[in-house]
C-alpha positions in Angstrom: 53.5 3.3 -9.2 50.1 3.9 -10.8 48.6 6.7 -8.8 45.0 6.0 -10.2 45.2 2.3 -9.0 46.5 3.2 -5.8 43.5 5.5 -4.8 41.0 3.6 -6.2 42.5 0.4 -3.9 42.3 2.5 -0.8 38.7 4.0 -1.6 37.7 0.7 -1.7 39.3 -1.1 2.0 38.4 2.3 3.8 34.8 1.1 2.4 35.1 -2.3 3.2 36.3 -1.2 6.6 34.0 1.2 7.5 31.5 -0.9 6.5 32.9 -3.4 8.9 33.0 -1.2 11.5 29.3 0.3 11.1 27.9 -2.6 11.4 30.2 -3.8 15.0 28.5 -0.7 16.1 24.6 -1.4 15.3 25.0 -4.9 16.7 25.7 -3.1 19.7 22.7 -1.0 19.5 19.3 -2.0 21.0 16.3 -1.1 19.1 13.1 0.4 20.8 10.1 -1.2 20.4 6.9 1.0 19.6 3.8 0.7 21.8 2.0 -0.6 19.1 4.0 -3.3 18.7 4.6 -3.9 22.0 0.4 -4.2 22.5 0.7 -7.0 19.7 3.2 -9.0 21.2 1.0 -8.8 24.6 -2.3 -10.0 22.8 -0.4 -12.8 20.8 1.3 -14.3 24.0 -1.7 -14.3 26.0 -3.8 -16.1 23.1 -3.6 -19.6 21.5 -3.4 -20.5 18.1 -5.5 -22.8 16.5 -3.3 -24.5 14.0 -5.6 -27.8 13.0 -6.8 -26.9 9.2 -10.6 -25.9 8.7 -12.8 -26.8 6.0 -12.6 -23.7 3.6 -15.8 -21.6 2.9 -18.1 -22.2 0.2 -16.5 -19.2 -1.7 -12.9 -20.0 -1.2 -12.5 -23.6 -2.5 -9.7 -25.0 -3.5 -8.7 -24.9 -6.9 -8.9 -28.8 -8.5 -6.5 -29.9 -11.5 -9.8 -30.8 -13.0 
């Protein structure tokens, strides 16, 4: 048997499986959130969004093909 190849083969499943395995574990894991974010998350919910388009300003036109 070629030793080389053999080693080299295994290297690479034990990486495949440990990667596997990391990542079962993070999904597991739950993130904190920061208070920073958390005070974002508060302002956004509590305000609507405008979503209808407004006229640009004077300075920031459009760009025309013309």
């Amino acid at each position: 048997m070629n030793w080389p190849l053999f080693w080299a083969l295994t290297l690479a499943f034990g990486l495949v499986i440990s990667n596997l395995l990391l990542i079962k574990h993070a999904a597991k894991l739950k993130m904190p959130s920061s208070p920073k974010q958390a005070e974002g998350n508060k302002d956004n919910a509590a305000t609507p969004h405008n979503t209808t388009q407004q006229s640009p300003v004077h300075d920031q036109t459009p760009n025309s093909p013309e």
